[in-house]
N, C-alpha and C positions, 0 to 999 in steps of 0.2 A: 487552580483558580487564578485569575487573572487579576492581579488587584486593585489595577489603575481602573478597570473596567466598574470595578465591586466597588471600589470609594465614590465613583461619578454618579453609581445610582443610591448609595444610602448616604448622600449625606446627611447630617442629622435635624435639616430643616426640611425633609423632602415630606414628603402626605405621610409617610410609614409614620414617623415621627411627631408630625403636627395634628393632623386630623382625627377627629374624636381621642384626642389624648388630651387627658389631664394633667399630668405632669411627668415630670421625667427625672430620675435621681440616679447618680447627678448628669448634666448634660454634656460635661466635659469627659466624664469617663467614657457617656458614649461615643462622644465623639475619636476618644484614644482607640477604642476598639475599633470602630470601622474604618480606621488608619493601621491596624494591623496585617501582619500580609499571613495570616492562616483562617481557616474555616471558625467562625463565631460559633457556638453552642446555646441554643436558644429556646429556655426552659417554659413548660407551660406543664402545670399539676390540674389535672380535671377528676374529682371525687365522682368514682359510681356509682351515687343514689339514685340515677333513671337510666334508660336506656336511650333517652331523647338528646340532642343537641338541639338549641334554637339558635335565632339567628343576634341574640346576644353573645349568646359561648361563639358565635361564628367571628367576632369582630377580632378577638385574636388572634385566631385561625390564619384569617387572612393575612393580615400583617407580619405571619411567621414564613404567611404562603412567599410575602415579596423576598421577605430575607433569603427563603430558599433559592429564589428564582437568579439572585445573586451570589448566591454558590455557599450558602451557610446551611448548617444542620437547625433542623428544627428538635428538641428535644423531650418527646411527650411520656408523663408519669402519670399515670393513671393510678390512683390511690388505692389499690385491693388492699392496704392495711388499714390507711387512713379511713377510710372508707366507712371502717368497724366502727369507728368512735362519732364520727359526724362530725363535720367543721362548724363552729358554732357562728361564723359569720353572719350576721344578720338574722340571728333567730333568737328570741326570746322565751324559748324553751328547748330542753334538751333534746334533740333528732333521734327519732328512732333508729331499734339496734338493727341492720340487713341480715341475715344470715348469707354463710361463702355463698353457697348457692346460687340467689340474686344475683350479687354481687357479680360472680362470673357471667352470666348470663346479661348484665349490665357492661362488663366491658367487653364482650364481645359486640354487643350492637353500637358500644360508640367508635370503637375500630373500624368497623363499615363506615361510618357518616365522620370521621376526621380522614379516611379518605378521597372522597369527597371535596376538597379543599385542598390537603393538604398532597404534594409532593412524596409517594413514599417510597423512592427508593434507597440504598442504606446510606448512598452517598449524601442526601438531603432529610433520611428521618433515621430518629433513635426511636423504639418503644422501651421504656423500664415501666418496672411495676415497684412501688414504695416498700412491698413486703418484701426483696430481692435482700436490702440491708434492715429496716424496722423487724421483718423478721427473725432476721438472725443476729442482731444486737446482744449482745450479755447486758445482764442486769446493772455490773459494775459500772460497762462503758454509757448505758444510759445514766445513771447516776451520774457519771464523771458531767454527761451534758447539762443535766437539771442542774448539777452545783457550777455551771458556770451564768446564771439567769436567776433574777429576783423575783420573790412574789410579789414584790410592789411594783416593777415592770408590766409583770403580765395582769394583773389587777386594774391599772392602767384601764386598759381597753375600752371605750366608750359602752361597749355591747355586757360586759359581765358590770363596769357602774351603774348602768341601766336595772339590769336585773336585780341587784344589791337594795337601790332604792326601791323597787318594788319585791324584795324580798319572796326570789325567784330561786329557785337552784343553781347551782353551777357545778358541774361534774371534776372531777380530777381532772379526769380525760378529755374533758373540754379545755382545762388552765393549759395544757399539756398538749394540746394542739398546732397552736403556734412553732411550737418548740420540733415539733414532727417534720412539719412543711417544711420550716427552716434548715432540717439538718438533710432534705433532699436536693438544695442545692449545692451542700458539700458534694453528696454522693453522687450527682453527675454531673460537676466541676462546671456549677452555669455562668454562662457569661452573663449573659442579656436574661431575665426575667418579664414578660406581658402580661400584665393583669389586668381583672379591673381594679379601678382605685378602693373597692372595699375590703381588696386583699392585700393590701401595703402592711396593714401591721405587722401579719405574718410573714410577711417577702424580706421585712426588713430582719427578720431573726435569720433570714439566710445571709443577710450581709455579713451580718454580728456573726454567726458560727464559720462563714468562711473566713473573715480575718483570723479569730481564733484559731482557726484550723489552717493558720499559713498560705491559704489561698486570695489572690487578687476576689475584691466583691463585686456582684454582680450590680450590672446599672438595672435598678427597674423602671418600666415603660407601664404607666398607671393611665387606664382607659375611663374614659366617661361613662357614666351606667344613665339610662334613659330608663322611665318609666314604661310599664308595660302599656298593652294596647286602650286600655281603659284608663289611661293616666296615672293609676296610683303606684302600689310595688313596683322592682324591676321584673321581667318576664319570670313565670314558676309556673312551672306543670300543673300547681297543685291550686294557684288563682285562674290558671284558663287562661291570660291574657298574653301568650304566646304566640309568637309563629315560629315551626319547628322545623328542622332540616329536611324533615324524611314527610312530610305536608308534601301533598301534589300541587301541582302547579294551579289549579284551580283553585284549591285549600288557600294556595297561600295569597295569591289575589285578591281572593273574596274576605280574609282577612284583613288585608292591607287595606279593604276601606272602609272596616270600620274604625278604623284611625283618627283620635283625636283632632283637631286642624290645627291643637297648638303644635300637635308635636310634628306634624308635617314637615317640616324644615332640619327638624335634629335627627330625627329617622332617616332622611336623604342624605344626611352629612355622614352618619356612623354607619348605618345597615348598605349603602346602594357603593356603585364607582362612578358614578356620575360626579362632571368635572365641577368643583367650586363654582367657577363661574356661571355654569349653568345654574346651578341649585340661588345663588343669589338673585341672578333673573326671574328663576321661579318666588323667589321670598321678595321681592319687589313687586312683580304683578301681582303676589295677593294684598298684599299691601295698597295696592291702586284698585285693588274689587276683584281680582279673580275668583271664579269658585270657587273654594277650593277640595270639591270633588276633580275637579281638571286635575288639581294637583297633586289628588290619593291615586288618580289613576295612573298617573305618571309614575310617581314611588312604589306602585304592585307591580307595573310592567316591567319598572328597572329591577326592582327585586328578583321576580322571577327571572328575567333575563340572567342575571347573577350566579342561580343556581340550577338554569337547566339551559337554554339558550335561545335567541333573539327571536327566531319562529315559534317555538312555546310560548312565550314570555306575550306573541302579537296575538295567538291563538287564546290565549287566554282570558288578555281583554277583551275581544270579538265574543268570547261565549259570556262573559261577564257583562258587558252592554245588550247583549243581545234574552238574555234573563230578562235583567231587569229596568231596561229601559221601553220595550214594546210594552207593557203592562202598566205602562203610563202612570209610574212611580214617581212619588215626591225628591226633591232634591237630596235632603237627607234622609235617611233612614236608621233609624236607632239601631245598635247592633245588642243580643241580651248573651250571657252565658249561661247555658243551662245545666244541673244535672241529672234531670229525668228525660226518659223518650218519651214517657206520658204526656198525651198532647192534653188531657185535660187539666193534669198538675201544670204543665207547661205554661197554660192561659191563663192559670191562676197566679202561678209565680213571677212573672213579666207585667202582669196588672191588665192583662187581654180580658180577663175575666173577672167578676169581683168573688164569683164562688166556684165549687165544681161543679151544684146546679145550675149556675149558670153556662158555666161551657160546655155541660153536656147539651142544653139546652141551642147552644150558636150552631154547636155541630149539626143536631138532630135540623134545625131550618137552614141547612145549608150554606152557611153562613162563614165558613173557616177553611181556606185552600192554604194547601201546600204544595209551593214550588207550581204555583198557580194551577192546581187540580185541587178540585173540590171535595171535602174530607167528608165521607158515610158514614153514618150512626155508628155502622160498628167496628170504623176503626181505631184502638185503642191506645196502640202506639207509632211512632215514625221513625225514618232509619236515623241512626244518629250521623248525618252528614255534613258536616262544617258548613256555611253559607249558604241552610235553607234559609229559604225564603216563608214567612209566616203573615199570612194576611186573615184580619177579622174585618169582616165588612166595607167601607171602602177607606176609611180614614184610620183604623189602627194596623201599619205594617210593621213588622221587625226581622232581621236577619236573624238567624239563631246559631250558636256555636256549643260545642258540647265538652262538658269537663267531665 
């Protein structure tokens, strides 16, 4: 590796570093490392509770994709231990238990989609798995770990004070969590750690067990976390407000515009590669009156562009205007999540309908098209296809997405 080459593109003010990053601890050590002249090691832990990545888990990805593309390893731990216990991050109750089964069956479909992004060959990727040492740990030498970390540390934790005051549970194995993470950047001597910023508590018990453990600590690189597509959580399989890796390029289009307008701007900045100055251009014409449908269309096209390429990403718009613009559609259109195919529960639950008499009623007078055909008495359900299109009458439309 060539290193004059490697420090000119990572310096530690370059996008990898700056953009959709939160903070960075500390910035002088990262800075000593990309003044190193050997290959960085570059930690990222992804727990297998789905089989999905979205294009949040993707914001890391990438930024691990530039370090490769400068000749550094990427180093990815998939939790099949961790996994068993659930990371309590941001959950206000205990995560159910997977069996192996799942589990396996989950990291083999996220090994497909971190291909996908990332670089894998051995000279740019590591895979471990956490039960490699979690497994085969002796009881003493975990002991030895637990007796060097306090309860009132790990108590600490904003999310288990939470729970405290509303007199919630908290498992062992959740206290105990932390302390897992932590001791996987021992076990595969991480330089660089990329998170989002909700996993700093635990990132930081890898600094703390790597000093202990006579190793230089890792800098962590803390990301900004964005609301999902409905503004509220950040993206979860389990709110619908996602858009996922393994989404067609349609899917993920028709997605992108049911996108808030606040977040139009922060979406551009963390999810697309589209240059800053663009994206400012774009956040100043809406600022003077742009649509800013103009501007969702822009962030689906560059999106898709992202993850399949520039003729997809053109095709996709052209069939996406071509929907739902000749059907002489309102500017906005509500987007709903649904989780029935039942098109009469459907109308009832979106507020299309006030009862099921009533919308068996819109059906039966021809009154209710989908993906602009008109629905017959006796159909009962509809395919569950991301960005249908759902029309009652002529003034109630919504896009429908399914969880």
């Amino acid at each position: 590796m060539k290193n004059a080459k490697n420090k000119e593109k990572l310096d530690s003010n370059s996008d990898i570093f700056t953009r959709g990053v939160d903070d960075i601890i500390t910035k002088d050590e990262l800075a000593k490392l990309l003044g190193l002249k050997r290959q960085i090691r570059v930690k990222l832990g992804i727990d297998a509770t789905s089989p999905d990545l979205h294009i949040g888990h993707a914001v890391p990805l990438w930024k691990i994709r530039a370090l490769q593309d400068a000749g550094h390893k990427a180093v990815i731990i998939l939790g099949e231990f961790t996994t068993r216990i659930g990371d309590p991050t941001g959950k206000d109750a205990t995560r159910p238990v997977l069996t192996p089964e799942v589990i396996r069956r989950n990291v083999a479909a996220l090994k497909k989609q971190l291909g996908t992004i990332l670089r894998m060959d051995k000279t740019h990727f590591e895979f471990r798995s956490n039960a490699e040492w979690h497994g085969k740990m002796k009881e003493w030498d975990f002991l030895n770990l637990c007796a060097m970390v306090t309860h009132s540390r790990l108590i600490e934790r904003d999310m288990f004070q939470e729970r405290m005051k509303n007199q919630k549970e908290i498992t062992m194995t959740e206290l105990l969590y932390p302390l897992l993470q932590g001791y996987d950047s021992v076990a595969i001597k991480s330089d660089i750690t990329i998170i989002g910023s909700d996993q700093l508590f635990n990132e930081h018990f890898g600094r703390f067990f790597q000093e202990k453990f006579g190793q230089q600590p890792q800098a962590i690189v803390t990301l900004k976390i964005l609301p999902g597509l409905d503004g509220g959580a950040k993206m979860s399989k389990s709110l619908g407000n996602y858009i996922a890796l393994g989404d067609t390029p349609e899917d993920k289009f028709g997605k992108s515009m049911r996108l808030l307008d606040s977040l139009i701007i922060p979406y551009l900045e963390v999810y697309t590669d589209v240059p800053m100055e663009q994206i400012r251009r774009i956040e100043a014409e809406l600022a003077e009156g742009m649509n800013p449908r103009d501007a969702k269309l822009i962030f689906a096209e560059m999106l898709v562009r992202r993850y399949h390429s520039d003729a997809i990403a053109k095709k996709a718009r052209e069939q996406f205007l071509a929907v739902f613009s000749k059907k002489e559609l309102p500017e906005e259109i509500r987007g709903f999540w649904v989780h029935s195919d039942s098109l009469i529960e459907i109308l009832v639950e979106i507020k299309f309908a006030s009862s099921k008499a009533e919308a068996r009623r819109l059906i039966q007078q021809g009154g209710v098209e989908v993906d602009g055909k008109r629905i017959g008495e006796g159909i009962a359900k509809i395919d569950r296809k991301n960005d249908t299109l759902l029309r009652v009458g002529k003034r109630k439309i919504g896009r429908l997405g399914f969880t």
